[in-house]
C-alpha positions as CSV (number, residue, x, y, z in Angstrom):
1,X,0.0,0.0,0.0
2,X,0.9,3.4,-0.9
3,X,0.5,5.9,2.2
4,X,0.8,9.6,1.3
5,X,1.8,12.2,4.3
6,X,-1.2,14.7,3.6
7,X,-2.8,16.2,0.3
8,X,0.5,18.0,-0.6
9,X,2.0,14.9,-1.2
10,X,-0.7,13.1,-3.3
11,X,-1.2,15.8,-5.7
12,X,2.7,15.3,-6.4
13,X,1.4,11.5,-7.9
14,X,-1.1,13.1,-9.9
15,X,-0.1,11.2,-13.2
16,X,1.2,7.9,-11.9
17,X,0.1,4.5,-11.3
18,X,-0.9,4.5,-7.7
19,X,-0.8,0.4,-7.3
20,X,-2.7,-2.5,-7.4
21,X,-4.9,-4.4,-4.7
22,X,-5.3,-7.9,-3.4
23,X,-7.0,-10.0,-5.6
24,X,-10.8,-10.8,-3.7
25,X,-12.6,-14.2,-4.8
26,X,-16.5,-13.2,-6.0
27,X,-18.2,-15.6,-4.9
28,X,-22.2,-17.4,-5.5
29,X,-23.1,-16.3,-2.0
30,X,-22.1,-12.6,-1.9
31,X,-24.0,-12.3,-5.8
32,X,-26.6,-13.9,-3.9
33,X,-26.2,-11.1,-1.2
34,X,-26.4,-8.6,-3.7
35,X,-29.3,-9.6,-5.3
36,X,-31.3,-9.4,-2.1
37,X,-29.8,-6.0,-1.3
38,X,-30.4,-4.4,-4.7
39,X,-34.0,-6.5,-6.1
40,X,-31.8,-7.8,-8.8
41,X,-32.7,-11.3,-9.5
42,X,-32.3,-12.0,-13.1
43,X,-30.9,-15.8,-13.8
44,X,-27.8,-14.9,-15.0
45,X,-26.9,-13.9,-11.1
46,X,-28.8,-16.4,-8.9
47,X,-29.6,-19.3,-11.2
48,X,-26.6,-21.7,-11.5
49,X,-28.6,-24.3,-13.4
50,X,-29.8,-22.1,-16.0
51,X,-27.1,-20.2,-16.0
52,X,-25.0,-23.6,-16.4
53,X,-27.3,-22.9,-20.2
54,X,-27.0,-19.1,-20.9
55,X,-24.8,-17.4,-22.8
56,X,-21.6,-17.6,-20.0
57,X,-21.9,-21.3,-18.8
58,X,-22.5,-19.9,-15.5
59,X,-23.4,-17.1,-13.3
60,X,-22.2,-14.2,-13.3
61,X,-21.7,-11.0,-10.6
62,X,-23.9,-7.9,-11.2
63,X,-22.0,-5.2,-12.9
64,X,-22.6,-3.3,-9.9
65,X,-21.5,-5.7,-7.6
66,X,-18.4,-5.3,-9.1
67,X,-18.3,-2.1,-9.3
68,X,-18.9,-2.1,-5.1
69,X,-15.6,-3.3,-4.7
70,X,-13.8,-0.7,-5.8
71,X,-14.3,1.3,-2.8
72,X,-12.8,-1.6,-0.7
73,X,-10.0,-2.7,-3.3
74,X,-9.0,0.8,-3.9
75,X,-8.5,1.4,0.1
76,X,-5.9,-1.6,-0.1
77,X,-3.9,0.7,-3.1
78,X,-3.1,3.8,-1.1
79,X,-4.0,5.6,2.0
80,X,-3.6,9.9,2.8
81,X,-2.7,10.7,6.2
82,X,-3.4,14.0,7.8
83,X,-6.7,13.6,6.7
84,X,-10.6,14.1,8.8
85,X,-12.8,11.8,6.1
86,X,-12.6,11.1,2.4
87,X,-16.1,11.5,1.1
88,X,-17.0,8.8,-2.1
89,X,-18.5,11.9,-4.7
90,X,-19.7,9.9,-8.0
91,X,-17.9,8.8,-10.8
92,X,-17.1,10.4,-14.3
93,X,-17.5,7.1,-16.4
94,X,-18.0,3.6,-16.0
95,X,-18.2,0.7,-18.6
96,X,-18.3,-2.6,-18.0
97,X,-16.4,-4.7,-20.8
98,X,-16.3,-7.9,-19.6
99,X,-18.1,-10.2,-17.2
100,X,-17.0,-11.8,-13.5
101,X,-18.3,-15.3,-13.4
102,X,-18.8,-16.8,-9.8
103,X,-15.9,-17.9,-8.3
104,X,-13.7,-15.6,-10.4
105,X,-10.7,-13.6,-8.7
106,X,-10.4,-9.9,-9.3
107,X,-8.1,-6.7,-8.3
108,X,-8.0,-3.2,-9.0
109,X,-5.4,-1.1,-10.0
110,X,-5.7,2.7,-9.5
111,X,-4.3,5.7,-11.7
112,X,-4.7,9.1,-10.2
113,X,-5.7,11.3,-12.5
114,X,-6.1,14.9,-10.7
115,X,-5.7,16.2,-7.2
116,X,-7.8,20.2,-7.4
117,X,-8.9,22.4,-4.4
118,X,-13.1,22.4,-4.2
119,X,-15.3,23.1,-1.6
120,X,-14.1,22.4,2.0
121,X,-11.1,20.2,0.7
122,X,-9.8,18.5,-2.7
123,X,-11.4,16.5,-5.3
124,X,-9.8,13.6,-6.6
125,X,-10.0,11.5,-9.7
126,X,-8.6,8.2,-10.1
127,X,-9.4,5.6,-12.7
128,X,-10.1,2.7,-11.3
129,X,-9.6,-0.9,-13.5
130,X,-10.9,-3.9,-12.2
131,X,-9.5,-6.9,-14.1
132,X,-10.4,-10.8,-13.8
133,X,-7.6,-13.2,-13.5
134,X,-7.3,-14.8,-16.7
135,X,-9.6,-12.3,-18.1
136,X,-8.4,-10.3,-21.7
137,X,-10.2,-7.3,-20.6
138,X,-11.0,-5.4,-17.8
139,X,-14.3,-5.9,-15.9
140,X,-14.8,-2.6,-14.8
141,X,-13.3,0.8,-16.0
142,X,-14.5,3.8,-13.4
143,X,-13.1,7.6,-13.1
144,X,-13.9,7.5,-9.5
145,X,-13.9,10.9,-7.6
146,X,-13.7,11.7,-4.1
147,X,-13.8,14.5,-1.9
148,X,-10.7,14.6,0.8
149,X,-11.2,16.7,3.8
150,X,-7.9,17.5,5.4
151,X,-7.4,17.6,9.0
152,X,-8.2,20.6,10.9
């Protein structure tokens, strides 16, 4: 993990390659969990025997499931110090080109793309790629920004 000692030093990464993550196994049970959570029951999730028929050979995780990782992955790339909160503020743009079957491994590697003064603290941007293992393209593509509050 990368650990940056306060704002000052993150904006001076601005254009680099910030790391990647562990890789976390998506499994059935936490697409399952998802599906309750978010209403989201179409077959290709939660149906492993049809599924087993469809168009992957098996299920697959939401797109948004994965892309409620990155939050969690991300934290294991880099860390600020000197900071109160770091505020999650939306996202730029987000594709999904390729699927995550259950059982699949993915990580994220993270690119920070601008560090600028806004509001009560900074706004960052970092593109966020999830791949697969084994995977020829990425599963999730975000510009992910964030609101950093330094410490008072």
């Amino acid at each position: 993990m990368r650990v940056f000692d306060g704002v000052p030093a993150l904006q001076a990464a601005v254009g680099t390659h910030l790391g990647y993550s562990e890789w976390h196994t998506v499994t059935q049970e936490q697409i399952d969990t998802f599906a309750e959570a978010t209403g989201d029951h179409q077959w290709i999730h939660v149906d492993p025997e049809k599924a087993a028929q469809g168009p992957f050979g098996t299920t697959i995780a939401h797109g948004f499931l994965t892309l409620s990782l990155v939050p969690m992955l991300a934290w294991q790339v880099y860390a600020v110090e000197g900071i109160a909160m770091g505020i999650n503020y939306g996202a730029n743009r987000l594709r999904f080109p390729s699927t995550v079957p259950a059982g699949s491994r993915v990580r994220a590697g993270v690119e920070l793309l601008a560090v600028e003064p806004s509001g009560q603290g900074f706004q960052a941007v970092t593109r966020v790629t999830v791949e697969r293992e084994g995977g020829d393209k990425p599963a999730c593509v975000v510009e992910m920004v964030s609101v950093i509050v330094p410490a008072a």
